[in-house]
Each structure stands twice: as C-alpha cells, then as structure tokens.
C-alpha positions as CSV (number, residue, x, y, z in Angstrom):
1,X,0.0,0.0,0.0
2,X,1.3,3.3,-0.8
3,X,2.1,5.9,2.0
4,X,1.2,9.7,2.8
5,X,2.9,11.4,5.0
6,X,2.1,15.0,6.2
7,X,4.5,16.7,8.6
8,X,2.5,18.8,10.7
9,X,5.2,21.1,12.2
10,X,5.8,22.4,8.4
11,X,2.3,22.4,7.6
12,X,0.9,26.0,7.2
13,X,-2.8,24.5,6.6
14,X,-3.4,26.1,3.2
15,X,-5.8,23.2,2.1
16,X,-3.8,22.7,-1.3
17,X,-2.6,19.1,-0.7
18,X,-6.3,18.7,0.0
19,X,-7.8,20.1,-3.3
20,X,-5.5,18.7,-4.8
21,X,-6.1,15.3,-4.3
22,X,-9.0,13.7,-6.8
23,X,-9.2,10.6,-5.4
24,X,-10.4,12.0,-1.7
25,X,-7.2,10.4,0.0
26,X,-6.2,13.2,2.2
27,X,-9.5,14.8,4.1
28,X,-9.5,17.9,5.4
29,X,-10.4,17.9,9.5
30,X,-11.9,21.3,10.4
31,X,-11.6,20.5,14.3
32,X,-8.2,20.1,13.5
33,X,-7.5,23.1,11.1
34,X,-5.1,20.0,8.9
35,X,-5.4,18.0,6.3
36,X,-5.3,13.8,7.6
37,X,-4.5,11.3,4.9
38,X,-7.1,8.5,5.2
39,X,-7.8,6.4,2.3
40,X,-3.9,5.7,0.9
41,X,-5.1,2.6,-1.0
42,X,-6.9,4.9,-3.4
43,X,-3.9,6.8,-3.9
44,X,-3.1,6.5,-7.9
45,X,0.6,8.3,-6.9
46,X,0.1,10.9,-9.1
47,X,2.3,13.2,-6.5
48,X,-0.4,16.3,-6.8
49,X,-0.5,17.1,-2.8
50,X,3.2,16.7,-3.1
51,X,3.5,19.1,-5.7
52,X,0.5,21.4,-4.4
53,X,2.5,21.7,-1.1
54,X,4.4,25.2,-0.7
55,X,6.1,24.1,2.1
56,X,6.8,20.2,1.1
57,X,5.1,19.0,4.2
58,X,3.5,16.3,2.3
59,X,5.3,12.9,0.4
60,X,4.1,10.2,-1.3
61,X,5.7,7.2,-1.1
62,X,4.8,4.7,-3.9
63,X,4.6,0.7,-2.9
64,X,5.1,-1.0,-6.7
65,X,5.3,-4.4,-6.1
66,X,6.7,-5.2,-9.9
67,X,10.1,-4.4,-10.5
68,X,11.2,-2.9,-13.4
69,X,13.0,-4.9,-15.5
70,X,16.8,-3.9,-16.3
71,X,17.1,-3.0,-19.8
72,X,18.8,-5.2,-22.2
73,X,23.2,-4.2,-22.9
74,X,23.7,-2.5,-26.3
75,X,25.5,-5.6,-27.5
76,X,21.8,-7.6,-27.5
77,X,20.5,-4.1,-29.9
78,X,23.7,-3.0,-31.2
79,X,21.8,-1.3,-33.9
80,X,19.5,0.8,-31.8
81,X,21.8,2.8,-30.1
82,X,23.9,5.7,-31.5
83,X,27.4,5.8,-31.5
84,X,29.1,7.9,-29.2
C-alpha cells in the first residue's frame, strides 16, 4: 500500500494538498485546522498534494510491487543505439 505522510510542524494549513487530491485520500479535518491522509489505497501516486505543497510538508511514497526490468546491454541491440 502506498504511504502519505504529512508533517505537521511544516504544515501551514493552506488546504492545497487537499484540493489537490482527486481521489479524496487526504480529508481535510476542520476541528483540527489539517489535512489527515485516510484512504492511501486509493492513492493513484500521481504526487499532486506533493507538488500542491508550498512548504513540502506532504510525500508520497509509492509501494510498486513489480520491478522494473533492467534494460537489455547494447550488444543484444547493437543497432538501436547511437554511437558515441
């Protein structure tokens, strides 16, 4: 499962991270006056709040259980890669 964390002692409580987010993963607490990240299943890691954020209180960290393959050496492709 991916991860959002929100420091709290950086957050300025602008509510960007939270309009930012389209798949409702971070709410928005009004008790609180701070955004709470609740549903980080949902998150499609598209790094928006992260991005949003003028401060950088908020990251996304991605869990992608497939791992990318290593790419094949030039000498399988020799012709698709430009001499140097």
């Amino acid at each position: 499962m991916h991860v959002i964390t929100i420091d709290y002692d950086i957050c300025n409580s602008c509510k960007r991270c939270y309009k930012a987010c389209f798949n409702d993963c971070i709410v928005w607490y009004p008790e609180k006056n701070l955004p709470v990240p609740t549903y980080p299943q949902q998150c499609a890691t598209c790094n928006w709040c992260e991005l949003s954020c003028p401060d950088g209180a908020v990251k996304v960290i991605p869990h992608n259980p497939v791992r990318i393959p290593e790419p094949y050496p030039r000498s399988f492709y020799p012709k698709s890669y430009v001499a140097e």
